[in-house]
N, C-alpha and C positions, 0 to 999 in steps of 0.2 A: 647385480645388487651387491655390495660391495658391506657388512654390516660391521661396523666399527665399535667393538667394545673396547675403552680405554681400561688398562693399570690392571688386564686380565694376569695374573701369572698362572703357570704352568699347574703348581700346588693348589692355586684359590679354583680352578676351570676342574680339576680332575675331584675335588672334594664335595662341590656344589653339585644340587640336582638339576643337572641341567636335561632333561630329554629331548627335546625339540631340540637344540643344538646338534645332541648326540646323532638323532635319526637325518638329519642335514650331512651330519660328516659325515658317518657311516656310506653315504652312498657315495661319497668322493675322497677327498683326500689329506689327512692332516699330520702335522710336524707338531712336536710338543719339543724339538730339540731347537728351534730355530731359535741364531739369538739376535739379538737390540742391534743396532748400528749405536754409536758411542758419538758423544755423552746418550744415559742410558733414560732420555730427560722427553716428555713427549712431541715439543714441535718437531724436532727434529727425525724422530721415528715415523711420525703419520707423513712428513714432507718426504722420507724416504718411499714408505711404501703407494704413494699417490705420484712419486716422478720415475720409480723405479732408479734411483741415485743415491747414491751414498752424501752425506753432511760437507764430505770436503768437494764434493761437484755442484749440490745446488744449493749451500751456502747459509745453510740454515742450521747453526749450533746451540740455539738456546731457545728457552721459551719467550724470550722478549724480540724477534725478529719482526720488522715490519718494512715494508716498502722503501721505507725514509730513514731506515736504523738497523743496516747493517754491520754486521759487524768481522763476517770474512766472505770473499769475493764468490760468487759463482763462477763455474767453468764457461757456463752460457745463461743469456736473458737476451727476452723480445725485445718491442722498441720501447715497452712501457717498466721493464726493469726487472721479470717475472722469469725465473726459470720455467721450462718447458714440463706441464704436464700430461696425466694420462687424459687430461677434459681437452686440453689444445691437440693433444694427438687425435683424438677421436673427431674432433671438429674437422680436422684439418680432412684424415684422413675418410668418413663417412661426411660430410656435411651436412644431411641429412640426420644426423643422428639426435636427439633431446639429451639433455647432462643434468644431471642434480646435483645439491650440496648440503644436507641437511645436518646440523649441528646444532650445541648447549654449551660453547667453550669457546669464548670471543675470538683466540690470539689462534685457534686451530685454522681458522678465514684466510691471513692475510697473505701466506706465500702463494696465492693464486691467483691468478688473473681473471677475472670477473665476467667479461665477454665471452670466454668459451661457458659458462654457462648459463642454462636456462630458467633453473628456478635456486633459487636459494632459499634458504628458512631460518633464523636461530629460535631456538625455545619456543616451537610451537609445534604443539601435538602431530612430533617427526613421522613417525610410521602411520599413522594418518596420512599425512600429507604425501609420501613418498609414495605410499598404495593408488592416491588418487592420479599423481602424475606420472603413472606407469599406467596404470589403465588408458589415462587420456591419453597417451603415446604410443601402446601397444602395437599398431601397427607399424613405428618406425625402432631402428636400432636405439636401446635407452641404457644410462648411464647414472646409476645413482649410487652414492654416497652416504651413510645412514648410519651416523655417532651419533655413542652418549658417552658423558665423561661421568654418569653418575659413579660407575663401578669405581672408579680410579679418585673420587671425592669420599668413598665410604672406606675406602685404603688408607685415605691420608690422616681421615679424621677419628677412626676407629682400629687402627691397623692394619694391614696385611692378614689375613688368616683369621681376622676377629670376626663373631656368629653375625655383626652387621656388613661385614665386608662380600663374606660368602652369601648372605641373604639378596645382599645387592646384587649380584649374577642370577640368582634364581630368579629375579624379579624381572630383570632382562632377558631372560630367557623364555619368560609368560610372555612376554609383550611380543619376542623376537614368533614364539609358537602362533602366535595370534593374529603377525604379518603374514607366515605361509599360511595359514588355513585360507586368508582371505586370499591369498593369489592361487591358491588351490580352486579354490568355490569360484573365481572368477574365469578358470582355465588358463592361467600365466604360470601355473608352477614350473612344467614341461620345458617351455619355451624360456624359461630364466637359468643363467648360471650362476651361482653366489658365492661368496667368500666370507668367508671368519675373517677376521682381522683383529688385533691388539697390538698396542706399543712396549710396553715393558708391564711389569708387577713384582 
């Protein structure tokens, strides 16, 4: 499970009460030093950390990249135009495996190629749905995906470090507390591995 908080910075994550987040790291492992891949802009941070590639290999340097409007070359793409992700790695390599996409942030969709996955969602009650199709999968390898761009919309419109920006974490971090208990009570906690993820702040 893969949980994607947009426009977290380092200063806004360490000032917020986040505890469920905390009790997550604490038992693995976390960097506050890591930086952005450049420009510091977010298609191109989430297209990195979901192909494991840096902007000049999978070609994605702005927020306006789509299928049909590129605007620098990937190093590689399939026959449909799509650089290689970690959803086409897992297909390929488990084919058995189920994949999710869940997102709130149109343009974050389009550097991926749609066939390697299973369910997709935009703006409907994510960690819901994500809970539901890990359960209905539980017994096969599963792969989801699970932003919100709220955090990084409460940066933009209130600033960086303002008491709305920091509230906005806390408020994902209720919700994020609220996905483990259910995979707890359901008995998936054990058997899941998860990641923090953010793009810049």
């Amino acid at each position: 499970v893969m949980i994607a908080l947009d426009g977290i910075s380092v200063p806004g994550f360490t000032t917020a009460h986040t505890p469920n987040l905390d009790n997550l790291l604490a038992q693995g492992a976390l960097s506050l030093t890591t930086r952005v891949v450049m420009p510091s802009v977010t298609l191109p941070n989430w297209t990195s950390h979901l192909t494991g590639s840096g902007p000049e290999q999978h070609g994605v340097v702005d927020n306006g990249w789509q299928i049909d409007k590129k605007g620098f070359p990937a190093v590689e793409i399939d026959k449909e135009g799509y650089y290689p992700s970690v959803f086409k790695v897992m297909k390929e390599e488990i084919p058995e495996c189920k994949t999710a996409f869940y997102y709130n942030w149109i343009n974050l969709f389009y550097p991926y190629n749609k066939k390697y996955l299973d369910e997709v969602s935009y703006l409907e009650n994510d960690y819901e749905k994500a809970f539901d199709f890990i359960v209905r999968n539980q017994d096969l390898p599963t792969l989801v995906f699970l932003y919100s761009v709220h955090t990084d919309h409460a940066g933009h419109a209130h600033k960086w470090m303002s008491a709305e920006y920091i509230k906005s974490i806390e408020e994902a971090d209720i919700q994020i507390g609220a996905f483990i208990d259910k995979m707890k009570k359901e008995g998936l906690y054990e058997d899941t591995y998860f990641m923090f993820l953010s793009d810049h702040g």
